[in-house]
C-alpha positions as CSV (number, residue, x, y, z in Angstrom):
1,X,6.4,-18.4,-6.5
2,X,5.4,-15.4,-8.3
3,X,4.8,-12.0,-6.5
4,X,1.3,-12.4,-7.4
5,X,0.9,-15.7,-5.8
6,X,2.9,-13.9,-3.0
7,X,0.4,-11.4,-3.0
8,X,-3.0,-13.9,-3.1
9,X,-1.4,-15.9,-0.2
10,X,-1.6,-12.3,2.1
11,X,-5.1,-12.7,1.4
12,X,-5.9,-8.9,-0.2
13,X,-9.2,-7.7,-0.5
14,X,-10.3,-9.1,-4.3
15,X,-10.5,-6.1,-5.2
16,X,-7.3,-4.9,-4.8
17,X,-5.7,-8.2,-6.2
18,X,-7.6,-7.7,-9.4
19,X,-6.7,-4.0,-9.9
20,X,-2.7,-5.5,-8.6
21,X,-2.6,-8.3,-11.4
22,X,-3.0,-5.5,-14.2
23,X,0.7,-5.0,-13.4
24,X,3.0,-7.1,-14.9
25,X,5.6,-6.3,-11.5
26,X,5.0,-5.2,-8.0
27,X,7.2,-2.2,-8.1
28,X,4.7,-0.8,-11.1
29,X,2.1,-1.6,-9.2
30,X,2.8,-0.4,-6.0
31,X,4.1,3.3,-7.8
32,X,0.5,3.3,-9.7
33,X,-1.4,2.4,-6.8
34,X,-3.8,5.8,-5.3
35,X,-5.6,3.8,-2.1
36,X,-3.4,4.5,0.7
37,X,-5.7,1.9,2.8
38,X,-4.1,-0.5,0.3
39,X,-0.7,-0.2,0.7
40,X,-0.7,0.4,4.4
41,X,-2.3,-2.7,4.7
42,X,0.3,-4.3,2.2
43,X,2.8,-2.6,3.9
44,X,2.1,-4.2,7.7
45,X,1.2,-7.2,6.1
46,X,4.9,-7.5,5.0
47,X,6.1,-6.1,8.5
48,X,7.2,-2.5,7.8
49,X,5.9,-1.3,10.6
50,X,8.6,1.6,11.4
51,X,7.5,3.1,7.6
52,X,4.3,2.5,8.6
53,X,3.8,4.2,12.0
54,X,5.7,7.0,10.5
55,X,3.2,7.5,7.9
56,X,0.3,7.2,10.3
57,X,1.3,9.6,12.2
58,X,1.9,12.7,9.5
59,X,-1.5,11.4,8.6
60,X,-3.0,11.6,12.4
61,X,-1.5,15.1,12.4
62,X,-2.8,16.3,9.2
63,X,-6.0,14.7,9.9
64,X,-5.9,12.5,6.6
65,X,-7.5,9.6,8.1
66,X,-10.9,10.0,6.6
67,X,-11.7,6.8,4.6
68,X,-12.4,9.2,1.2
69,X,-11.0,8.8,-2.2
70,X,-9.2,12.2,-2.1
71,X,-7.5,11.1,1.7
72,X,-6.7,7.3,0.1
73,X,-4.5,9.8,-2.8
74,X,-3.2,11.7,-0.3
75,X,-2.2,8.8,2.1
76,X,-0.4,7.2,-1.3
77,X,1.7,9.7,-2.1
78,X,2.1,10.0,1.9
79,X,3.4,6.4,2.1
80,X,5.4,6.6,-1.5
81,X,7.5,9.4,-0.1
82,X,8.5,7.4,3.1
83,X,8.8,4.0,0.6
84,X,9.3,4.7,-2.6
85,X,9.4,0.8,-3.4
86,X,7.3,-1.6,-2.5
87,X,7.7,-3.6,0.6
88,X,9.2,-8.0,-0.1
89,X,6.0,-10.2,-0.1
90,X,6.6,-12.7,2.6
């Protein structure tokens, strides 16, 4: 199975598996990516919750959980420092 057939079986918004197929691998995709709310959501969906309730809590602290374009950069750069690579589809 591909990791874009990975990727549709998780269900994404269709949306981001649109803007996601653009990419010929998850790795480029995942480093291009600027909605936070994205890749958090990819993120627990593949069960790296430690990275993730890491992240959400510089977030919390920061106060970056506004649901704004400028807070979704933010939170991706957030989340790319903790994870750097994408997360293994299930």
């Amino acid at each position: 199975m591909t990791w874009k057939q990975k990727l549709k079986a998780l269900d994404p918004c269709p949306e981001a598996y649109r803007w996601a197929c653009r990419y010929t691998t998850l790795r480029q995709a995942w480093r291009a990516c600027e909605r936070g709310d994205w890749m958090g959501w990819l993120a627990r969906e593949c069960g790296e919750l430690e990275c993730m309730n890491a992240t959400w809590i510089v977030m919390d602290d920061w106060g970056f959980l506004d649901n704004t374009r400028e807070w979704n950069l933010v939170r991706a750069y957030i989340i790319l420092d903790f994870m750097p690579d994408p997360p293994v589809l299930p």
